[in-house]
N, C-alpha and C positions, 0 to 999 in steps of 0.2 A: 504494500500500500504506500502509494506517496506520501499519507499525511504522516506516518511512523520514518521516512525518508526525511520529511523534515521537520519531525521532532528531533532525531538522533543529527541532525545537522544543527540545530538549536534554533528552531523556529516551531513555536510551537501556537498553539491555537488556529493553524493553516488546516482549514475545510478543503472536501475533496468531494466532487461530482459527479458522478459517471456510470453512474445508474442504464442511461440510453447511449451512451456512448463510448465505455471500455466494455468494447464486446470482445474479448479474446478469436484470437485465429482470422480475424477481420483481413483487409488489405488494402493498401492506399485506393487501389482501383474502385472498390468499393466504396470507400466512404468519398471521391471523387464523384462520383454519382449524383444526379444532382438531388434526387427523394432524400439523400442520406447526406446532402451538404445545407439543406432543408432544416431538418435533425438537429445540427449544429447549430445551425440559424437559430432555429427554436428554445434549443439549451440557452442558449447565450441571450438571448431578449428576455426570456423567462428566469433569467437567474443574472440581474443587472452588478452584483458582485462579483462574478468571475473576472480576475482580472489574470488569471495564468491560464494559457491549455497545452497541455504536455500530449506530445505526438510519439509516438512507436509509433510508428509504421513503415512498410517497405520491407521488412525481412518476410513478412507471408509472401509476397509478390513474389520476393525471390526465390524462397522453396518450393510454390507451386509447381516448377518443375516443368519440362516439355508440354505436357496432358493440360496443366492449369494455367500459362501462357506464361511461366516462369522462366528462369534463367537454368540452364541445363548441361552439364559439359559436353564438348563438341559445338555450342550452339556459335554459329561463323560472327566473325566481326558486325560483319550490319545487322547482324539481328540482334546480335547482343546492344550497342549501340542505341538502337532501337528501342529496345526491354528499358535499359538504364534512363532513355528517355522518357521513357511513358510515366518510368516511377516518379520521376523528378516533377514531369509537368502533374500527374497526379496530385502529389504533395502541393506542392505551387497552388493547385486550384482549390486544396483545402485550408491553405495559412490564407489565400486572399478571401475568401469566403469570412473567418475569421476578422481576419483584418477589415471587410466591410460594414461588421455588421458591431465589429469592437475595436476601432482602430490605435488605441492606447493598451492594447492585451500584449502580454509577454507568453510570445509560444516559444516555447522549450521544445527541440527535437532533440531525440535522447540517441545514442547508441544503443547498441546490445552487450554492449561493454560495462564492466564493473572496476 
């Protein structure tokens, strides 16, 4: 949980949100979407305190694998290319979504790194 991330960092009394929107195994592509950039929209008008959204996404895109439109060994330069594009403008169209509808919000994209 994030809010136990920043208590043990020393910030403590940070509320966490994510009831309709940390859905595990999700994927950029997905929440790119516009029904589900919607979603976000909605979280964010309806909950005029948020002023963080923390982003994972992009490792599902990439394990999806050949079969889920993922990144696959073998798979040749322009597709790969490609792929890394999609994820990017993905992302992109979820921080500006964000960004229009909270334009003072602090998005955190995280690694998968600890």
């Amino acid at each position: 949980s994030l809010e136990r991330a920043f208590t043990r960092a020393g910030y403590d009394g940070v509320l966490e949100k994510g009831d309709n929107t940390a859905i595990g195994g999700t994927t950029a592509s997905y929440w790119a979407q516009s029904a589900q950039l919607d979603v976000i929209e909605s979280e964010l008008v309806n909950n005029p305190t948020i002023d963080m959204v923390h982003l994972s996404l992009g490792g599902n895109d990439f394990l999806a694998g050949s079969g889920g439109g993922g990144w696959y060994k073998g798979m040749g330069a322009s597709a790969e290319d490609a792929f890394f594009a999609s994820v990017k403008d993905n992302l992109e169209a979820i921080v500006q979504r964000v960004l229009d509808v909270r334009p003072e919000a602090h998005i955190v994209i995280c690694s998968y790194d600890w």
